[in-house]
C-alpha positions in Angstrom: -220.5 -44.5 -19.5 -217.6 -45.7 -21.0 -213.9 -44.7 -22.1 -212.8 -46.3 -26.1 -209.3 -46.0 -27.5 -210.5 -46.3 -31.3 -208.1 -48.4 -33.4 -205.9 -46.9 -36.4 -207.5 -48.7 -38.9 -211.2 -48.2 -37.6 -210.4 -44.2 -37.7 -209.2 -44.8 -41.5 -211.9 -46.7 -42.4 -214.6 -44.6 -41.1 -212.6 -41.4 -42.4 -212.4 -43.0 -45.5 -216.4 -43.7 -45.7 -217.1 -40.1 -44.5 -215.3 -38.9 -48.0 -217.0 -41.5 -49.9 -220.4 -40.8 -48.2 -219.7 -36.9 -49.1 -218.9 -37.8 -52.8 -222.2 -40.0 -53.1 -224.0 -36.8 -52.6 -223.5 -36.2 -56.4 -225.2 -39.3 -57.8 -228.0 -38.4 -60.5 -230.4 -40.9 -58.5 -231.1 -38.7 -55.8 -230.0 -34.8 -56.9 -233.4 -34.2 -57.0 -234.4 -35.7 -54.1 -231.6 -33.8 -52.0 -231.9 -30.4 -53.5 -235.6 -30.2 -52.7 -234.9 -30.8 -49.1 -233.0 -28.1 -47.8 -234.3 -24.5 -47.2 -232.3 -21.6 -46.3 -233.3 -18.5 -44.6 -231.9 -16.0 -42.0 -233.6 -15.1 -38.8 -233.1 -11.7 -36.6 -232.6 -13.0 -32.9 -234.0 -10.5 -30.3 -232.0 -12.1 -27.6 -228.4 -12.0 -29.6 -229.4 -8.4 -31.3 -228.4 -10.5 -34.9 -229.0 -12.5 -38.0 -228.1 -16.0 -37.7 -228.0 -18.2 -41.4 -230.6 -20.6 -41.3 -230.1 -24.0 -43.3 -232.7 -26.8 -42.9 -232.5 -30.6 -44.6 -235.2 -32.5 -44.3 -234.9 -36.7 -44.6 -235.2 -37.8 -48.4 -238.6 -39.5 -47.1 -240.3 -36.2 -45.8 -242.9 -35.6 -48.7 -243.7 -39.3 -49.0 -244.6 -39.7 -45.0 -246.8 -36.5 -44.5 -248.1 -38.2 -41.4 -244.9 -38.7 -39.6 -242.7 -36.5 -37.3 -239.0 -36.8 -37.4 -235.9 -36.2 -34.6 -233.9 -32.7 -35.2 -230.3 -32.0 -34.9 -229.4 -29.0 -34.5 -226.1 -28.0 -35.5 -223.6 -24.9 -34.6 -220.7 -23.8 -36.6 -222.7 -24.4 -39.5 -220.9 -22.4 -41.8 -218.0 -25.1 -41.4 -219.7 -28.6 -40.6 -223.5 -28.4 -42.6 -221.7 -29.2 -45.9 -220.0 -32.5 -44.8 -222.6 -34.2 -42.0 -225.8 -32.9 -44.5 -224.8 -35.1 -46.8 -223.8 -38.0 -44.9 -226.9 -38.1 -42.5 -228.9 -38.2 -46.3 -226.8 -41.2 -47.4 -226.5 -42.7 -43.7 -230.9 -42.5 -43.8 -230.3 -44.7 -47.1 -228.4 -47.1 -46.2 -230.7 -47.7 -42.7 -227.6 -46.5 -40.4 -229.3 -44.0 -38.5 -233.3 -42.7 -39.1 -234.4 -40.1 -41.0 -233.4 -37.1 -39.2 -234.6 -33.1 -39.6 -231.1 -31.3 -39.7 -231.2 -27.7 -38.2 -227.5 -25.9 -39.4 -226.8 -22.5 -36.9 -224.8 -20.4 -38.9 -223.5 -16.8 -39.9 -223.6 -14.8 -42.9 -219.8 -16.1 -43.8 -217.4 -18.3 -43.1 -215.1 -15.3 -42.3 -217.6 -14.1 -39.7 -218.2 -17.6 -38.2 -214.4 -17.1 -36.4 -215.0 -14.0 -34.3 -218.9 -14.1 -33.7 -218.6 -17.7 -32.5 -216.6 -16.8 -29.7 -219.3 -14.0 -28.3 -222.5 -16.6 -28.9 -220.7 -20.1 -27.4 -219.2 -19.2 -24.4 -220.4 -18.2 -20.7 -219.9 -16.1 -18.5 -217.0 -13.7 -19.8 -213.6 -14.6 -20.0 -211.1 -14.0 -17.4 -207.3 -13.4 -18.1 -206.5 -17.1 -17.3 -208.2 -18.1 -20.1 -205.9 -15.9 -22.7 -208.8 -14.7 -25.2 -211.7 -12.4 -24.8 -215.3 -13.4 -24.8 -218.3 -11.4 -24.1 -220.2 -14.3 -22.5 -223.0 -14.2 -24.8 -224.0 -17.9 -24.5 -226.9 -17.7 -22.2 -228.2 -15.1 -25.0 -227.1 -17.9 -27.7 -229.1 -20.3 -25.8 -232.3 -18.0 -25.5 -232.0 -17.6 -29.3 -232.4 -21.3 -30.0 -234.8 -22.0 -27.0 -237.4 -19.3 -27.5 -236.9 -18.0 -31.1 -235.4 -20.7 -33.5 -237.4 -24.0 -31.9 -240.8 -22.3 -32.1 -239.9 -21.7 -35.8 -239.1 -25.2 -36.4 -241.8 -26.7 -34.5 -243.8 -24.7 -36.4 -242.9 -24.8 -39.6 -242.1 -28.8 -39.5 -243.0 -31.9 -38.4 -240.6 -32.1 -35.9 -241.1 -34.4 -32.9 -240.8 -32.1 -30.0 -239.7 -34.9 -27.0 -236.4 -36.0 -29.8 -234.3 -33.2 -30.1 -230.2 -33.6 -30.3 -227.4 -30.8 -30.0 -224.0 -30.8 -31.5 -221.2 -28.8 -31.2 -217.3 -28.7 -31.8 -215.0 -27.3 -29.5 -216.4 -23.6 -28.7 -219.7 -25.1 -30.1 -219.0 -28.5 -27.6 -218.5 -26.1 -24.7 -222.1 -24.6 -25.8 -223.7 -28.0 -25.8 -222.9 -28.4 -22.4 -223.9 -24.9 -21.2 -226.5 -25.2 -22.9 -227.8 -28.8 -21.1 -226.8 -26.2 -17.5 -229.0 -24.0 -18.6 -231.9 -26.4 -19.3 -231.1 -27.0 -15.8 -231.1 -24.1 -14.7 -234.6 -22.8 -16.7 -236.1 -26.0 -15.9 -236.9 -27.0 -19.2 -236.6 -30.1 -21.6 -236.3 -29.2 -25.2 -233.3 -31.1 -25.7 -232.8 -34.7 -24.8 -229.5 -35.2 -26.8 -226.3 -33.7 -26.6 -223.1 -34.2 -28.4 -220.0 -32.4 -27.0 -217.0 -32.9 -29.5 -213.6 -31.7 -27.6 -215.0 -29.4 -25.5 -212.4 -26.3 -24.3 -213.4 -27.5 -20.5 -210.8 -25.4 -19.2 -212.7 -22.2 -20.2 -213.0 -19.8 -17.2 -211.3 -21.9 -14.5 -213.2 -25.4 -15.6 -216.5 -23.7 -15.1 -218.3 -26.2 -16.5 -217.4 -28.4 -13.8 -220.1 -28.1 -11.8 -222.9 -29.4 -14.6 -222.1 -32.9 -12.7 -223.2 -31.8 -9.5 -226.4 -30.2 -11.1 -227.5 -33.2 -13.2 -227.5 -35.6 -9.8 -229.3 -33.5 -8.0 -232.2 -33.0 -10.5 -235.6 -35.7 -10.6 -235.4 -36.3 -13.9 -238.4 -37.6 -15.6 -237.4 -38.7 -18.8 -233.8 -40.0 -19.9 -231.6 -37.7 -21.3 -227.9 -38.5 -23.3 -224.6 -37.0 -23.2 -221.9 -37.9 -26.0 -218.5 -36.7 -24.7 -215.2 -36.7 -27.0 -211.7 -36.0 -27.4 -208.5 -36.4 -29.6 -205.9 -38.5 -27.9 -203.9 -36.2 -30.0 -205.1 -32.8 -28.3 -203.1 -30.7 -25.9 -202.8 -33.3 -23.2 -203.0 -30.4 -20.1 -206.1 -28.4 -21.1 -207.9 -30.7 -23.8 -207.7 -34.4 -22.9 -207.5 -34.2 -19.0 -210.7 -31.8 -18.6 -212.7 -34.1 -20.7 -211.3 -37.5 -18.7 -211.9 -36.0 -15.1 -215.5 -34.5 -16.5 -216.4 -38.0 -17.4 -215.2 -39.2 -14.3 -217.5 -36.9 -12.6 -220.3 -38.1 -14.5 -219.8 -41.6 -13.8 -218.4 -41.6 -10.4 -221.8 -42.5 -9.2 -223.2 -42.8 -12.2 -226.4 -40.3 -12.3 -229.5 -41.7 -12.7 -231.2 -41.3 -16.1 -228.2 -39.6 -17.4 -227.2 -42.1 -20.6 -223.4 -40.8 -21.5 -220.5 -42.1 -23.3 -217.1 -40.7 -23.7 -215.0 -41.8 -26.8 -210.9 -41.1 -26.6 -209.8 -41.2 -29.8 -206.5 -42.8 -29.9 -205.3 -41.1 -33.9 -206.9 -38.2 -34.0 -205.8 -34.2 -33.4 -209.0 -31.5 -32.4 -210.1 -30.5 -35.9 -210.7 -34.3 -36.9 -212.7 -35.1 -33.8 -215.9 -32.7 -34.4 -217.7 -34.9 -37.5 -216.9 -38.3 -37.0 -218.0 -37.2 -33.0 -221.4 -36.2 -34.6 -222.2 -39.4 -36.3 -221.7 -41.7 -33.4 -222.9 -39.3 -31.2 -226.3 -39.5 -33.3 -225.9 -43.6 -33.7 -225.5 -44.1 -29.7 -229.1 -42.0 -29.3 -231.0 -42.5 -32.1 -229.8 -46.9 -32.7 -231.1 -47.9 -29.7 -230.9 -51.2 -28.9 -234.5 -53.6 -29.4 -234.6 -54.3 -25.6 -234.2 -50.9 -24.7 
């Protein structure tokens, strides 16, 4: 694990090639290509008792490889971040900076809706008045959804390679991708190896989360599995950028064994910038791997 103040001009730059990577997505050479790759669908989840928006892009090289199985993301908040990373993991699978990945986009019906309903499917267990909002605790039934309902359906329906499966998430959605690694714990299960927590609200429900640490060190794992922690230096100092310094402190004070996690401090940036530039390097650090590894 390690902590990395990004420079100024490294944030700009790679801001800067985010918008230039979204406005490639127009070139005539591969409309075709790009529109033929993404299917949309809903799906009624018995565990949440509700639709959830399905989008799915498959890598440009999908109907020329009929043999081959590809990673999946899977992404929440779709509604707000599917229409910036689609495009840039397309362009990023071009230009040899990450593989072709299956991307997976959770969302809801609207944007509108995305607010509220996010709130009942991310977070676990229920609120309590410390934490100044109300929420349901419907993540464990948010989890169910994706582990029993939505993966089947994938696995099924794609060729997906079953042991290279990443999670994402942004704030709320960070939280989730941590509860979400506790509850693989907890279920004993495996279906995700990667998980990208982008400014996680840590501090939910008296640092609840805190205790994920204590559960990773004391499991045999078999295979390796990677954590991608990240934060705005920018962010409320108290409850955004401590949590997320002492969690990683946690994780790396011993280190655990077989847990591969990196924390990234980014020294420019304020919460809402954090989530997609989180999700790229996040996907670099577990799908680049080095040759000797």
């Amino acid at each position: 694990m390690k902590f990395h103040l990004s420079s100024k001009n490294n944030i700009f730059i790679l801001l800067g090639a985010i918008l230039a990577i979204t406005a490639c997505n127009h070139e005539k050479i591969s409309q075709k290509n790009e529109a033929d790759s993404e299917l949309k669908y809903s799906i009624f989840s018995k565990n949440v008792r509700d639709s959830f928006y399905i989008s799915v892009q498959l890598p440009l090289e999908y109907k020329e490889q009929p043999k081959k199985k590809y990673p999946v993301v899977f992404l929440t908040d779709a509604n707000f971040f599917s229409p910036m990373l689609a495009p840039i993991l397309h362009q990023y699978e071009k230009g040899g900076l990450l593989p072709p990945l299956i991307l997976v986009s959770v969302g809801y019906k609207s944007f509108g809706l995305m607010d509220s309903l996010r709130v009942r499917d991310y977070m676990f267990p229920a609120s309590i008045p410390s934490d100044e909002m109300e929420a349901i605790g419907g993540g464990r039934k948010f989890y169910h959804f994706l582990t029993e309902e939505l993966l089947p359906k994938i696995d099924s329906n794609y060729r997906a390679d079953t042991k290279k499966r990443t999670l994402l998430g942004h704030s709320f959605g960070g939280y989730f991708s941590l509860l979400a690694l506790s509850e693989q714990i907890e279920n004993k299960r495996n279906d995700f190896t990667g998980f990208v927590s982008a400014s996680p609200t840590l501090w939910y429900n008296n640092n609840y989360l805190f205790n994920l640490p204590k559960k990773l060190n004391d499991l045999d794992l078999k295979d390796s599995l990677n954590v991608f922690l990240s934060v705005g230096a920018k962010e409320e100092p108290k409850w955004s950028v401590q949590p997320v310094k002492d969690f990683s402190k946690k994780l790396s004070d011993p280190p655990i064994s077989k847990i591969k996690s990196q924390v990234e401090i980014y020294s420019h940036l304020d919460h809402m910038d954090v989530g997609i530039i989180s999700f790229i390097k996040g996907l670099e650090q577990i799908y680049n791997k080095p040759a000797n590894d």
